[in-house]
C-alpha positions in Angstrom: 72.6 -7.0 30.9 72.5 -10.9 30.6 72.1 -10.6 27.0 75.5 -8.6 26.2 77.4 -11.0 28.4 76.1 -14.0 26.2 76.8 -12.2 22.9 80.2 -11.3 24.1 81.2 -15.0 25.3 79.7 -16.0 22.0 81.5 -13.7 19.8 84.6 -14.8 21.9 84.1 -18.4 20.9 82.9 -17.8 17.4 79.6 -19.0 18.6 76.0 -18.2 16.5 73.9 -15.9 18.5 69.9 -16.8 18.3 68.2 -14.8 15.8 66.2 -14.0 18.9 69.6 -12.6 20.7 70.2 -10.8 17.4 66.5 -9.4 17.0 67.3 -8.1 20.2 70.1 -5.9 19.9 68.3 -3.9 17.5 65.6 -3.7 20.1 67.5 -1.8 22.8 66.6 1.5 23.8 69.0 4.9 22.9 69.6 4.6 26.7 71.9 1.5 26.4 73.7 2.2 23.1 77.1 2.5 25.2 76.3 -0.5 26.7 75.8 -2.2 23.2 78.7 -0.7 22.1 80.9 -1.4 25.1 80.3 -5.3 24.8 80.3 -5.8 21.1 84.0 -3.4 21.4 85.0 -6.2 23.3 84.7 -8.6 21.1 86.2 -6.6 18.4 89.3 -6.0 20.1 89.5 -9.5 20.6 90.0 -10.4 16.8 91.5 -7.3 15.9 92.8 -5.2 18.5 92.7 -1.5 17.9 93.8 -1.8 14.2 91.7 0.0 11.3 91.9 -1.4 8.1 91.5 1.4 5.2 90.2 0.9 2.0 89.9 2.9 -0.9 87.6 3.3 -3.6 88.5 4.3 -7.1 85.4 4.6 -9.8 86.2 2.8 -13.0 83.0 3.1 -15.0 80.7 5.4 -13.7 77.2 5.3 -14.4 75.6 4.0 -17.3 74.1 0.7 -15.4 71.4 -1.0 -17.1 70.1 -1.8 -13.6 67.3 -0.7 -12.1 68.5 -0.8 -8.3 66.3 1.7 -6.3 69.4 3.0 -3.6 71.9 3.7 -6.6 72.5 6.9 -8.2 73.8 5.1 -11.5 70.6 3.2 -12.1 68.4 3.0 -15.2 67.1 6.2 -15.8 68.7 8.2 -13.3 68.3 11.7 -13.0 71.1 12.0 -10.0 73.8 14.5 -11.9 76.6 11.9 -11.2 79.7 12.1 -13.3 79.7 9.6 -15.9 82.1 8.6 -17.8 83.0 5.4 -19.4 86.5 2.7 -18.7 89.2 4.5 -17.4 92.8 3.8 -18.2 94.9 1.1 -16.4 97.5 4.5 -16.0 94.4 6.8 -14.8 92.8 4.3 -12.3 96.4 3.4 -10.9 97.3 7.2 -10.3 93.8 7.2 -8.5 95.0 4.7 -6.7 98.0 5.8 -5.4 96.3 9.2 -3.5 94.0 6.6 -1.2 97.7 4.7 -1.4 99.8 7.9 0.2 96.7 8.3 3.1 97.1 5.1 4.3 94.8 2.7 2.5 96.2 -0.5 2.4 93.6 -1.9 0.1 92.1 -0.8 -3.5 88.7 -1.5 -4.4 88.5 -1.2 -8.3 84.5 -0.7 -8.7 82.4 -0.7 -12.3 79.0 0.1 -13.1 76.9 -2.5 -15.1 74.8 -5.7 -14.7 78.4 -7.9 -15.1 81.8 -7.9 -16.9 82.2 -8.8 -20.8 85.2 -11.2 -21.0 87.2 -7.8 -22.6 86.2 -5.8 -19.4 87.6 -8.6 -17.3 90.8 -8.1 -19.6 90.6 -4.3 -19.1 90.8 -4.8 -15.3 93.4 -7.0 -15.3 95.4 -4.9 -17.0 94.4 -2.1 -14.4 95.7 -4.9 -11.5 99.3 -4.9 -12.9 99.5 -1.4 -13.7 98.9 -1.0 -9.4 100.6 -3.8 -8.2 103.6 -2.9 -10.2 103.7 0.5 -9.0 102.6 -0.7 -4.9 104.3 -3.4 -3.6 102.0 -5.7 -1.5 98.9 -3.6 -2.3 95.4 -5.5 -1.8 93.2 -5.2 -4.7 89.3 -6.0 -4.4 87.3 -6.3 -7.9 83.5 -5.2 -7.8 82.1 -5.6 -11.2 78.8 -6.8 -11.0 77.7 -10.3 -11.7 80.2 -12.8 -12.8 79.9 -15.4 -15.6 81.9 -19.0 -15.6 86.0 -18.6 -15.7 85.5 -14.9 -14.6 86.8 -15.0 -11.1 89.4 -17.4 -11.9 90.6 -14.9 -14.3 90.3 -12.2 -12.2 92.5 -13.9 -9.3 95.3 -15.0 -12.4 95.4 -11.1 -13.3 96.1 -10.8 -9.6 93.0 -9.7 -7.7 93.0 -10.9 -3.9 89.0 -10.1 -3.5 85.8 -9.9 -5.1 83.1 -7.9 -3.6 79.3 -8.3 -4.2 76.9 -7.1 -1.5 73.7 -9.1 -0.9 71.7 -5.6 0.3 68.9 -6.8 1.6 67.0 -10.0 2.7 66.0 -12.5 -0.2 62.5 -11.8 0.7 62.7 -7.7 0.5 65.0 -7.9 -2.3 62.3 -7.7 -5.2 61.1 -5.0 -4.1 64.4 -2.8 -4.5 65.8 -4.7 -7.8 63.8 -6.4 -10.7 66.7 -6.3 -13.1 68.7 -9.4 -11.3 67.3 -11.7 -8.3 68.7 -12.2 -5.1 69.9 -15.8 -5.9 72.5 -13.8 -9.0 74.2 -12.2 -5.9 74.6 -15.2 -4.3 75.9 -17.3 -7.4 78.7 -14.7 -7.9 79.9 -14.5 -4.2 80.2 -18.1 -4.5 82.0 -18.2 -7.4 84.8 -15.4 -5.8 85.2 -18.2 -2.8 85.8 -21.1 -5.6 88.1 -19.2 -7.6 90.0 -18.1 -4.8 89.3 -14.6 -4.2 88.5 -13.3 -0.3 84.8 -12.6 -0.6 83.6 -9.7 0.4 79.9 -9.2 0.8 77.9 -6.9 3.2 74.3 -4.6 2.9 72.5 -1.5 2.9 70.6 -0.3 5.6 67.9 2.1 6.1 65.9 1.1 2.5 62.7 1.1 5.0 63.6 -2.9 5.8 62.1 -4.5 9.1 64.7 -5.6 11.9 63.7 -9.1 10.9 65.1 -8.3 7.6 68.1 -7.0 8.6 69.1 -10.6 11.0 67.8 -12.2 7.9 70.7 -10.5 5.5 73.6 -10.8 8.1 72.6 -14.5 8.8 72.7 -15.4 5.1 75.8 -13.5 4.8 77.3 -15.4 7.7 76.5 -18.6 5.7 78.1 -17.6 2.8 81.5 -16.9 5.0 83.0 -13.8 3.5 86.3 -12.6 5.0 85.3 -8.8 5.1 81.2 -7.9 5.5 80.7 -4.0 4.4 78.0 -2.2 6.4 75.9 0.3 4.2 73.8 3.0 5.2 71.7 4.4 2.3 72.5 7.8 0.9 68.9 9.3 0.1 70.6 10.3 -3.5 67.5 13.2 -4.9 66.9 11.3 -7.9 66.6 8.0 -7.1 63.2 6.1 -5.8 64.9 6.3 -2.1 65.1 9.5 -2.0 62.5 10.3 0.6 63.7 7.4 3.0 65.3 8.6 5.9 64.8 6.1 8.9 68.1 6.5 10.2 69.4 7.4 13.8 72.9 7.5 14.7 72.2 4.9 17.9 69.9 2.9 15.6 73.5 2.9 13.0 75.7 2.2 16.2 72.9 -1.1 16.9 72.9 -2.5 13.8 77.1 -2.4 13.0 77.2 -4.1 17.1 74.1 -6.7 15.5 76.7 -7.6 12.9 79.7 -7.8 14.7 78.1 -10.2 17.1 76.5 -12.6 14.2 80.0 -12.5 12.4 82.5 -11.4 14.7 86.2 -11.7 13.9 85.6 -11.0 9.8 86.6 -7.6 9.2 83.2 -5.4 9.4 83.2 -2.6 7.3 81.7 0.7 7.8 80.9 2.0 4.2 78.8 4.5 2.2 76.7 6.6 4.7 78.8 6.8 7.5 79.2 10.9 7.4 75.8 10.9 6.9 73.8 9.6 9.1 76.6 8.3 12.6 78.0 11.8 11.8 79.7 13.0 14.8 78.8 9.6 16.5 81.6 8.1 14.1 84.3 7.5 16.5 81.7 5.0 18.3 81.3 2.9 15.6 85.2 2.2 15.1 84.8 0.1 18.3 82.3 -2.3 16.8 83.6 -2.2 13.3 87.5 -2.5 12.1 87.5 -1.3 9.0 86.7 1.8 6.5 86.8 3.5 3.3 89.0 6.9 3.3 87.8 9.8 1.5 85.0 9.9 -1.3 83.3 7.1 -2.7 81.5 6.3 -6.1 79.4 8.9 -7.2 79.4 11.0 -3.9 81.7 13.1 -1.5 83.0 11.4 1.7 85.3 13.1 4.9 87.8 14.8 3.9 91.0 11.8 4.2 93.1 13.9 7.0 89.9 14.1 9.7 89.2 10.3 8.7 93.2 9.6 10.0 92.2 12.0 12.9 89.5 10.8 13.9 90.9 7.5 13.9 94.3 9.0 16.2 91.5 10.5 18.3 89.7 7.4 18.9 92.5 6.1 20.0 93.0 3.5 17.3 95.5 2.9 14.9 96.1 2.6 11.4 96.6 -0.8 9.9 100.1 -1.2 8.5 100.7 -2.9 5.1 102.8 -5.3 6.4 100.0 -6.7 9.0 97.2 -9.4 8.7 94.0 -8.5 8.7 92.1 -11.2 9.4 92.9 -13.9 12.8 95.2 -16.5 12.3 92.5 -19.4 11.8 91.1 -17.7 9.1 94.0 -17.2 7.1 95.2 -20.4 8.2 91.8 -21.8 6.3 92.3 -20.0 3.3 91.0 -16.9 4.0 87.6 -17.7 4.3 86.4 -19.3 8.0 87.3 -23.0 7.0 84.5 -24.1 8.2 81.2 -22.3 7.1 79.4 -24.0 10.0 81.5 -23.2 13.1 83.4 -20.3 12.3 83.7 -16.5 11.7 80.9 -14.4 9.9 79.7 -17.6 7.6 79.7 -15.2 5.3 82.9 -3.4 -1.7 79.4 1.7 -2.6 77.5 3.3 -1.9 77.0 0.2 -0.8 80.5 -2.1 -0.4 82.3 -3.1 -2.8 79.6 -5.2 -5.4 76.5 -3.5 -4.1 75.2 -0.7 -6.7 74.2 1.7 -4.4 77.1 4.3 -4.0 77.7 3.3 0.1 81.3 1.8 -0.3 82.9 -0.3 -2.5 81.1 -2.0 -4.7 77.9 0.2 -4.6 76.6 2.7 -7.1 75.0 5.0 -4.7 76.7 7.5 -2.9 78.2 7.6 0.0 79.5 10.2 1.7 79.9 14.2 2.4 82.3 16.9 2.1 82.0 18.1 5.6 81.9 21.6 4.0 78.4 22.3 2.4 76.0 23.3 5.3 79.1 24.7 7.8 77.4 28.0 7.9 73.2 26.1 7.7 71.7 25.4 10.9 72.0 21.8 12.0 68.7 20.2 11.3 67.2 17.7 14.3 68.9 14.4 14.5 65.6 13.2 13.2 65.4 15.2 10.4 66.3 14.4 6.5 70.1 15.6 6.5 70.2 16.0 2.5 72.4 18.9 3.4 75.4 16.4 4.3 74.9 14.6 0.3 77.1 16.0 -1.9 77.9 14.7 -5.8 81.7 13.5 -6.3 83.1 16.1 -8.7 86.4 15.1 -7.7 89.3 12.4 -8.4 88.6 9.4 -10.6 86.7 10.4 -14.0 87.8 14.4 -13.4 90.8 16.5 -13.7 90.7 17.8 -9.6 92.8 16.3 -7.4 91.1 13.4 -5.0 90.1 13.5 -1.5 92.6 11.0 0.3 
């Protein structure tokens, strides 16, 4: 197919597809996924070999948002059933920390509900950073506290944070529709203020809030202007209780298109496959590890994810391999710039849940909306259609940060 073999030399070179090349991705049929997936794994390898990076989430804050964020189970109002509970303990998040730690994770993604940090929560977190870094030698550490006033992120990366994730979600044009609370251009202001400060920006969206295919180039071309170093892919958790419930558009080849979309439009930043995964690529998962290079392991915010020993397995099976502490993530010209692309024009993605770390919608790190499954729920349930609502794979964290049962990790 013509079209792969130009994505693939472009991703090779760092090149901008067309949003016409990227429109078209999401336009081909089930009956070339493999294809899709074969060329876009090609240009993952390139930039990162067989390596997974994984992340893990631990909850600081959980619910009580004043937001009104329609994907996330910690919203205004919500009726979800989520744990909530209010700061946890620099001693209590780092022993969180450590379980995702002892499975692999190489980074931490230290996530809060609420519209933005006070200057004391921003103290409060730092003092969570030391209590980790002191106990984890060359740990990563990725803040997601909402929106970020002046001098914020600049303390943030003095109490030792390396990242700051805020997801965009959506296009600018959709994103009324899902938020009223903040505007599109908040998210924006923040990410830009983690790159001034010094802090690896981390940025990604949500997927499957009924948005066009137009809207999704639109999101992952404005992310690739912004030039974060790692771009979290969300797919929505239909959380009962939230004004997504009912929105299931999902397929696992249409989940498989849109992470190969991505990894074209921003191809050697490390793409992240967040909150949703077990959900709706299910056992289509291993696929998506050759067009992404990076996930969370175990639950997420406010919802149960794989179980942390099939995540390592799968990974093993796949024939990929975890990323050590000791290696680099991103390619040499990137670090070499700073960590961001070094040149927001010509190189990488130009741009943690759940929705990603910064995203309210428990996808990944930095979402409030759920994000994942036990695995365990429907084992005896018939398996539903592929096409059918799989609200038998959504389960409610009651596990790990916030409780007194041991984490999944």
């Amino acid at each position: 197919m013509d079209l792969l073999n130009t994505l693939v030399d472009k991703g090779l070179r760092r090149e901008l597809p067309t949003r016409e090349e990227a429109l078209a991705v999401l336009a081909t049929s089930d009956d070339d996924v493999l294809d899709v997936v074969a060329a876009a794994g090609k240009v993952r390898r390139h930039w990162f070999g067989r390596r997974v990076k994984l992340n893990y989430l631990v909850n600081l804050k959980s619910g009580l948002c004043p937001e009104d964020c329609s994907y996330c189970s910690q919203r205004l109002g919500s009726s979800t059933g989520i744990l909530k509970y209010t700061w946890l303990k620099p001693e209590q998040a780092s022993q969180a920390a450590a379980a995702g730690l002892a499975g692999g994770a190489k980074r931490v993604c230290l996530v809060a509900s609420g519209r933005g940090p006070t200057d004391r929560d921003v103290d409060r977190v730092a003092g969570t950073i030391k209590a980790i870094k002191e106990q984890n030698e060359g740990v990563e550490v990725c803040a997601c506290l909402g929106l970020l006033s002046d001098g914020q992120a600049e303390r943030l990366r003095e109490a030792g944070a390396d990242a700051y994730n805020h997801n965009l979600n959506t296009s600018e044009s959709t994103y009324g529709e899902i938020t009223t609370t903040h505007t599109y251009a908040d998210r924006v202001d923040t990410v830009n203020k983690a790159h001034a400060a010094g802090l690896s920006a981390c940025s990604g969206l949500i997927a499957g809030m009924g948005e066009s295919d137009e809207d999704l180039v639109d999101v992952v071309f404005s992310l690739r202007e912004l030039d974060p170093d790692s771009v979290p892919v969300n797919f929505l958790i239909p959380v009962e209780g939230t004004p997504l419930a009912k929105e299931w558009n999902l397929t696992p080849q249409r989940c498989l298109r849109i992470l190969a979309m991505v990894r074209f439009v921003c191809p050697d930043v490390e793409v992240r496959i967040a909150g949703g995964r077990e959900v709706h690529l299910r056992t289509m998962q291993p696929l998506a590890l050759h067009l992404a290079n990076s996930i969370f392991l175990g639950d997420y915010l406010t919802t149960e994810g794989q179980a942390g020993k099939a995540d390592l397995e799968m990974i093993a099976d796949a024939g990929f391999e975890v990323e050590g502490a000791g290696q680099v993530t991103l390619p040499e010209h990137r670090v070499d710039a700073g960590g961001g692309c070094g040149s927001r024009a010509e190189a990488g993605c130009g741009a943690h849940s759940d929705g990603g770390c910064g995203s309210h919608g428990d996808a990944g790190c930095g979402s409030h909306e759920g994000g994942g499954v036990c695995g365990t729920a429907a084992a005896a349930a018939a398996v539903p259609a592929t096409h059918e609502p799989r609200t038998d794979l959504v389960a409610v964290r009651r596990r790990g940060a916030g409780t007194d049962l041991a984490p999944n990790a």
